[in-house]
C-alpha positions in Angstrom: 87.4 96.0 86.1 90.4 98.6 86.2 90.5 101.1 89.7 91.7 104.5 89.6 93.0 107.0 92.4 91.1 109.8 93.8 93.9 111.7 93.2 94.1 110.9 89.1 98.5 110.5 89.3 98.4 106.6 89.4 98.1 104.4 86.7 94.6 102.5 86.6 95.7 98.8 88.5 93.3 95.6 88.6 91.5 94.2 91.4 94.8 91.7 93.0 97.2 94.7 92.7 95.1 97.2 94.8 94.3 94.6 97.3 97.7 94.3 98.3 98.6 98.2 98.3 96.1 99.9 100.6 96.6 103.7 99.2 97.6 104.7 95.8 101.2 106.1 95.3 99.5 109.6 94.8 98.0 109.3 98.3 94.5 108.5 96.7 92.2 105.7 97.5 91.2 103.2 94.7 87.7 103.5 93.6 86.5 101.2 90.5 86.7 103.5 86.7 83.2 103.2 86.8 80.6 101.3 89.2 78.6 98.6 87.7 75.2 98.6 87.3 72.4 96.4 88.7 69.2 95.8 86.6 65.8 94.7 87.6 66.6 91.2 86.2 69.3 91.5 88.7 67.6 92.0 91.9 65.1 89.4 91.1 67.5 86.8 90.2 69.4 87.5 93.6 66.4 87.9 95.9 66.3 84.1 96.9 70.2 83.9 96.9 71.9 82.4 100.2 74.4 85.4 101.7 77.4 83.2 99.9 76.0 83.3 96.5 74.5 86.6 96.7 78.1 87.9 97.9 79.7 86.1 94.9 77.3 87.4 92.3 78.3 91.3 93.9 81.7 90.8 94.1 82.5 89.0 90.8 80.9 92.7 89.2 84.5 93.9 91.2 86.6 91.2 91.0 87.5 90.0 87.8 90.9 88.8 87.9 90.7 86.0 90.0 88.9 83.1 88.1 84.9 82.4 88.6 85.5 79.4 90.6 88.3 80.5 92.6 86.7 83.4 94.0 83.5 81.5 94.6 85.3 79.2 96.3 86.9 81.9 98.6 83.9 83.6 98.9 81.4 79.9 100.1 84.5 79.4 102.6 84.0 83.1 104.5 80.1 83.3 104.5 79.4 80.1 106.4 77.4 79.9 109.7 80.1 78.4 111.1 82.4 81.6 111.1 79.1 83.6 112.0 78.1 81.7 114.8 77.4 84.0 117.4 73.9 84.9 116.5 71.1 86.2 118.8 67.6 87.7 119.0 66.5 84.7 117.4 67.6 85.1 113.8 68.1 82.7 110.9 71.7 81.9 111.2 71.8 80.3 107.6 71.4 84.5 106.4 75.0 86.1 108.4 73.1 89.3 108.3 69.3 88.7 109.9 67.2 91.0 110.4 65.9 91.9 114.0 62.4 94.0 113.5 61.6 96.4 116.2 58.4 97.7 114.5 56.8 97.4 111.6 59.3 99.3 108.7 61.8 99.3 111.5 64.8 97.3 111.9 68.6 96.7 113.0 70.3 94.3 110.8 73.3 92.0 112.5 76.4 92.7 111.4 78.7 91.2 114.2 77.9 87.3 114.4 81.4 86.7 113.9 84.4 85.9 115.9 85.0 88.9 116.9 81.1 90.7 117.4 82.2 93.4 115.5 80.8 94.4 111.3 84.1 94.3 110.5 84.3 90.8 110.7 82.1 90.6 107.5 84.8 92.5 105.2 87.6 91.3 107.5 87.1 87.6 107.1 87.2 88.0 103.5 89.9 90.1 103.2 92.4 87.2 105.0 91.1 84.8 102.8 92.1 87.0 99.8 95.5 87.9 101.0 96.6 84.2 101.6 95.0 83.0 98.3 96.7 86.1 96.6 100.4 86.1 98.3 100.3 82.2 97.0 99.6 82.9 93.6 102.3 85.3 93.3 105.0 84.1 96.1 104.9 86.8 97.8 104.7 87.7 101.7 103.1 91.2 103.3 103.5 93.0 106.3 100.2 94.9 107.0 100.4 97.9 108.8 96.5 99.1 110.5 94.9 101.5 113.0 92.4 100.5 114.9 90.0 102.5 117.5 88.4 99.3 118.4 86.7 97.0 116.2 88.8 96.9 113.1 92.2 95.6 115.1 90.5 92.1 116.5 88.8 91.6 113.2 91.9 91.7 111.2 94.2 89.6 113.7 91.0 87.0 113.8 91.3 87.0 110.0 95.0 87.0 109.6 96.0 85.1 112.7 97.8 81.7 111.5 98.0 82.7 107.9 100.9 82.4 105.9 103.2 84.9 104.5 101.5 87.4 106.6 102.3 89.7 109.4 100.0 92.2 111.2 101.3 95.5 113.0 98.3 96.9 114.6 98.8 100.7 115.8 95.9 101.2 118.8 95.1 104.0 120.7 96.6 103.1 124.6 94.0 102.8 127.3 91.3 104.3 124.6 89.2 101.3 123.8 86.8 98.6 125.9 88.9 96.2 128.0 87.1 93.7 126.3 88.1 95.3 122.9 92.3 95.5 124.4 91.7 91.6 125.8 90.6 90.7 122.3 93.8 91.6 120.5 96.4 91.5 123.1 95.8 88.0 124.5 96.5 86.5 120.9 99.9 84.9 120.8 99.8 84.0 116.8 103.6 84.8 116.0 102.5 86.4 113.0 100.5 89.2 115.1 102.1 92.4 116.7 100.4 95.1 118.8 101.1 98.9 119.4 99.7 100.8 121.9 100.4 104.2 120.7 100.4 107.2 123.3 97.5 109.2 122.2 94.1 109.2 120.3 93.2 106.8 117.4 94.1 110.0 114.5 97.7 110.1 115.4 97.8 106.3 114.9 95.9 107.1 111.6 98.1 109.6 110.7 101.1 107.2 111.4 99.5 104.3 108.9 99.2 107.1 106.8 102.8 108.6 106.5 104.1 105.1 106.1 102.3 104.4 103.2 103.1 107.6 101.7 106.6 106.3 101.8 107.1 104.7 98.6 110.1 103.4 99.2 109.5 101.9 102.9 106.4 100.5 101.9 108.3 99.0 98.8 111.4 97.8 100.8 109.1 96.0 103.9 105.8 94.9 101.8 103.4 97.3 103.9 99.7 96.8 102.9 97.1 97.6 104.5 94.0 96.4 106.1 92.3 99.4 107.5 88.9 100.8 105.8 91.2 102.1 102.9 91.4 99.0 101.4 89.2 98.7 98.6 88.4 95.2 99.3 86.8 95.8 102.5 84.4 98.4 101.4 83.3 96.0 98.3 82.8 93.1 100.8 80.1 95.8 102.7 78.4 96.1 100.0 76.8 92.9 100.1 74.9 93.4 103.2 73.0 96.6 102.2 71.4 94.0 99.1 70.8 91.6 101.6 69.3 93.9 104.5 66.9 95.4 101.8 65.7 91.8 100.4 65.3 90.7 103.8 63.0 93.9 104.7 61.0 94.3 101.6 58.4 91.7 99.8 59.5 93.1 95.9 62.0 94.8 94.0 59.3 97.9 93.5 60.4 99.0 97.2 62.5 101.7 98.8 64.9 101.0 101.9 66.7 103.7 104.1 69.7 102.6 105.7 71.1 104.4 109.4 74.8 103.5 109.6 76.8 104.4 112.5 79.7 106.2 111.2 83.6 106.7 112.2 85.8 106.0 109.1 82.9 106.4 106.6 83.9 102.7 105.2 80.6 101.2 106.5 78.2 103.8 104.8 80.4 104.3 101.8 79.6 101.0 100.6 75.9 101.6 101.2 76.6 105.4 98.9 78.6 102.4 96.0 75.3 100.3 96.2 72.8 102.8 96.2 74.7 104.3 92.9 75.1 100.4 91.4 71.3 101.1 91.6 70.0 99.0 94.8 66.3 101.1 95.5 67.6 103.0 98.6 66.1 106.3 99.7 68.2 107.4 102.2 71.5 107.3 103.8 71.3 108.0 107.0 74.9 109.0 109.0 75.0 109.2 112.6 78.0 110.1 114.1 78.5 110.7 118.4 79.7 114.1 119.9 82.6 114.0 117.3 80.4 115.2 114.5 82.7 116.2 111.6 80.7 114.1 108.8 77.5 115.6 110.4 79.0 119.2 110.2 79.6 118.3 106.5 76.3 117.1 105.7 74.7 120.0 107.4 76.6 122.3 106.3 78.6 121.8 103.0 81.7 122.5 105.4 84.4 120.0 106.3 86.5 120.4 109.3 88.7 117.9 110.9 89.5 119.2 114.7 90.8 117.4 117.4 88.9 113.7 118.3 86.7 114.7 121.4 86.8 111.2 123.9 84.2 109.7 124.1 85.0 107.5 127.0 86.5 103.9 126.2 83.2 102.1 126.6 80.9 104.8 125.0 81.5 105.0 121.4 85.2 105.5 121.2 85.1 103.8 117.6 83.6 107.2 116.2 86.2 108.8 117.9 87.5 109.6 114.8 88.2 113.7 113.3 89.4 112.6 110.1 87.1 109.8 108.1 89.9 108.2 105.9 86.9 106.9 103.7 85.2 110.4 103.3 87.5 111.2 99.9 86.0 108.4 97.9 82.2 109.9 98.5 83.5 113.6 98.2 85.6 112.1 94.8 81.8 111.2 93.7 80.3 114.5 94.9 82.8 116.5 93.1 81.6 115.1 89.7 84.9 112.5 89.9 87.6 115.6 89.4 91.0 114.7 91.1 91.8 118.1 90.6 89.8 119.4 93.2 90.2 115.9 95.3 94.2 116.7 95.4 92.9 121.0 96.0 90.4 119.8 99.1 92.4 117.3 100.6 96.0 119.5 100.2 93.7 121.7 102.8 92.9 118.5 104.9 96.2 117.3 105.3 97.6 121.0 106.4 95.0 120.6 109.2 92.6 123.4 107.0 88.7 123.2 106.7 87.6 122.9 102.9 83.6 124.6 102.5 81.6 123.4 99.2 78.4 125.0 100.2 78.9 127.8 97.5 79.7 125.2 95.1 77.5 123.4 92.3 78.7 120.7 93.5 76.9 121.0 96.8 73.7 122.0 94.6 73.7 118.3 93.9 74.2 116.5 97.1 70.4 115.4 97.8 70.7 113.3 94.9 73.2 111.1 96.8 70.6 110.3 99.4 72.4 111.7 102.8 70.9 113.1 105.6 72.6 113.0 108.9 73.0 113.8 112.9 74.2 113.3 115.9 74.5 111.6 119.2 75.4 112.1 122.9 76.9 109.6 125.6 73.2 110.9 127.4 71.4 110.0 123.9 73.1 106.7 123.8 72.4 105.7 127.2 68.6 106.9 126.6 68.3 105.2 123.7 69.6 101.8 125.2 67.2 101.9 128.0 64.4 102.2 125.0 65.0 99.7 123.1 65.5 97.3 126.0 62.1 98.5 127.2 60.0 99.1 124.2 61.9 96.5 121.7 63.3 93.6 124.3 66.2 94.3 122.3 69.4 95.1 124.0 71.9 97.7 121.7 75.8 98.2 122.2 76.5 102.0 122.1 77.5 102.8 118.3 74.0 101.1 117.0 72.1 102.8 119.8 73.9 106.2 118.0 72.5 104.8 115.1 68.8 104.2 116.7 68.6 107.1 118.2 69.6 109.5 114.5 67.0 106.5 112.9 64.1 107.5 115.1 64.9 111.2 114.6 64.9 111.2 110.6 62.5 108.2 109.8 59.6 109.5 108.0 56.2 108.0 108.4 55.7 104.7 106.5 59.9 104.5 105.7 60.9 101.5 106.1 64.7 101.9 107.9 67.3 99.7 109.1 70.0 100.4 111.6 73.0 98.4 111.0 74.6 97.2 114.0 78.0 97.4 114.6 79.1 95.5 117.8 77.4 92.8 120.2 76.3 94.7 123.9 79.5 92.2 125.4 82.2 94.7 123.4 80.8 97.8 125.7 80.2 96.0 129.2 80.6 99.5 131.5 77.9 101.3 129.3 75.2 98.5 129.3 75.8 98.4 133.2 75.4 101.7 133.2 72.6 102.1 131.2 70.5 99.0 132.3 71.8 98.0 135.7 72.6 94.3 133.9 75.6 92.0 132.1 75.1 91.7 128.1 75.5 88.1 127.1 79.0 86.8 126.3 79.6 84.3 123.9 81.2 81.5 126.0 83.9 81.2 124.1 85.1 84.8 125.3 84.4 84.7 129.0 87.4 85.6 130.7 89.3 86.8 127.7 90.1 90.3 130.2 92.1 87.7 132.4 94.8 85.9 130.1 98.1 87.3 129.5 98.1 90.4 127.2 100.6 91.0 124.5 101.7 94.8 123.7 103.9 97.3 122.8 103.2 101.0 124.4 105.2 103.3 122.3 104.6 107.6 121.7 103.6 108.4 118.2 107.1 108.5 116.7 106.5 107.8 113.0 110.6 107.0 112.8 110.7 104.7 116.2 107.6 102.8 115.2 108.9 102.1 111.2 112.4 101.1 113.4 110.0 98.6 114.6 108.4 97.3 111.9 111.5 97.0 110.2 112.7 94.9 113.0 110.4 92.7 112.8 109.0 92.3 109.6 
């Protein structure tokens, strides 16, 4: 399996190069030359799998440049209940991704068992494993440079924390995420872990993560790689729970699913768009974004345009806070019929700050074959939606999957069976479920008091040259 750029001006590079790399020298993101196809025979061989195997028989269709038994090897150590260990609602522990059912064709899958309560512990978790097993192979060491507007921060200290020949430089939006979410990365005193609280909202740390990767010869000279959804490897690792959520909610291989995926970054439901077009039966995608509805806009409309991230609040849904979706290219590379031409023509636009419109376009002619439907949600919907699920469902939500509930119920058509993904555990978003339900969520003990140990951070403005002084520093 070779990957190529969205932008078509870099050279085709296997699975262990890429990982590494995080954007393509172009400025494209690495998609596979072709995605592989998943027969009948397929789905009923892996219907009875455990989440490990199932995960090993995906990712070896991606991965084919590590050895069989290495990368099953890596792949039984991530996926064990021991790593996901913070289940609730009564699931089956020994499947990482249970399904909770609301009603009957209704359900919200758990994502966030892991250490952090976050999905992005189950790409994450994977990813650090890779990274060590890979830097060994080739002596090498990497300095990974991320953005975070929550979730994805913790999950990749958690994974990288300890390893060797790694160092993490975390860029975070200051004050603009849970205290829960801050306490989680900047009470970790790993020596290999660094954290930035940069002056503003989470797209100028984007945009930062972005520019230094653009520099070929920083990111040469200092190792930079990246973590963030950009990385090929975490959207692959997502994959594997869309094929589990749908074997988990149907009875045969002759059935549809619908997915409703909470969406920021576009990572989460990219990897369900790469597993409905490997050929897993899904009907719909279904995006749900909060009050910063660019991707909504788009699917609407046909038009994209990035504008200025509207705050949420830090314990609403500030990790959809997001204007530009870093992941969006890879879908619209797709849409676009796979033509980097108009990939490096859209995104020229994108990066001057422009709106691109395909609505006119015969390319937009043949976006309800890609399954998307989309909409929206308020900090008012969110709340609402919360207090219905606790009181209809016994089933308490933390705010991005209650977005997700709440654009489910709205687009679910009679008989469809749907599932919500969930995002976060109800502990990450404390205020909001106070708020909401006059009540605590339930910590994991493990994490009570985390708000109260010494934090470790760096508050800096979002100076591209003072925070590559630093890295350099450091690295």
């Amino acid at each position: 399996m070779r990957y190529i750029s969205t932008r078509g001006q870099s050279a085709p590079q296997a699975f262990c190069d890429i990982l590494l790399g995080g954007l393509a020298p172009d400025g494209g993101l690495y998609l596979p030359e072709s995605y592989p196809q998943v027969t009948r025979a397929d789905l009923d061989a892996w219907r009875q799998l455990s989440y490990a195997d199932l995960a090993y028989e995906i990712l070896a269709r991606f991965i084919t440049d590590i050895p069989a038994d290495d990368l099953k090897s890596l792949v039984a150590r991530t996926y064990t209940a021991d790593v996901y260990c913070h289940l609730r609602n009564g699931g089956d522990a020994a499947q990482i991704t249970p399904l909770t059912k609301l009603e009957d064709g209704l359900y919200t899958q758990e994502l966030s068992n892991g250490p952090t309560l976050a999905f992005k512990d189950m790409a994450m978790q994977l990813l650090g494993n890779l990274f060590e097993y890979v830097l060994d192979k080739r002596g090498e060491s990497i300095n990974i440079l991320g953005a975070t507007s929550g979730d994805t921060g913790s999950a990749a200290e958690y994974a990288m924390r300890g390893k060797h020949n790694v160092k993490v430089f975390m860029l975070s939006p200051d004050g603009k995420m849970s205290a829960f979410q801050r306490a989680q990365m900047y009470s970790l005193t790993d020596a290999n872990i660094f954290n930035i609280a940069v002056r503003g909202m989470f797209d100028d740390a984007q945009d930062i993560v972005k520019a230094v990767s653009n520099d070929a010869a920083f990111k040469k000279q200092y190792k930079i790689g990246a973590v963030n959804s950009i990385n090929w490897a975490r959207v692959a690792a997502q994959i594997v729970y869309y094929f589990q959520g749908y074997f988990l909610a149907t009875a045969s291989n002759d059935e549809e699913v619908s997915f409703t995926v909470p969406s920021g970054n576009f990572g989460n439901i990219c990897a369900g768009h790469i597993a409905r077009m490997m050929g897993l039966p899904i009907k719909h995608l279904v995006l749900a974004t909060n009050e910063n509805d660019v991707l909504d806009e788009f699917f609407r409309t046909g038009v994209y345009r990035p504008r200025t991230s509207v705050e949420t609040s830090v314990t609403s849904s500030p990790s959809m806070d997001i204007s530009k979706a870093s992941n969006f290219e890879r879908f619209v590379f797709d849409l676009v019929g796979r033509d980097p031409v108009i990939i490096r023509e859209l995104w020229s636009k994108v990066d001057k700050g422009e709106a691109f419109d395909l609505s006119t376009t015969v390319y937009w002619k043949n976006k309800p074959k890609f399954g998307f439907i989309s909409g929206r949600s308020t900090h008012v919907d969110r709340i609402n939606t919360i207090r219905f699920a606790q009181g209809r469902y016994n089933v308490m939500l933390d705010t991005h999957t209650a977005d997700g509930l709440k654009v489910a119920l709205e687009n679910r058509q009679p008989g469809q069976t749907m599932i919500v993904l969930e995002t976060a555990q109800p502990a990450k978003f404390e205020e909001t479920i106070r708020e909401a339900l006059g009540s605590e969520p339930v910590r994991p003990a493990s994490l009570q008091g985390i708000e109260n140990l010494p934090q470790h951070v760096v508050v800096m403005d979002p100076d591209l040259a003072a925070i590559k002084a630093f890295v350099a520093e450091h690295a």
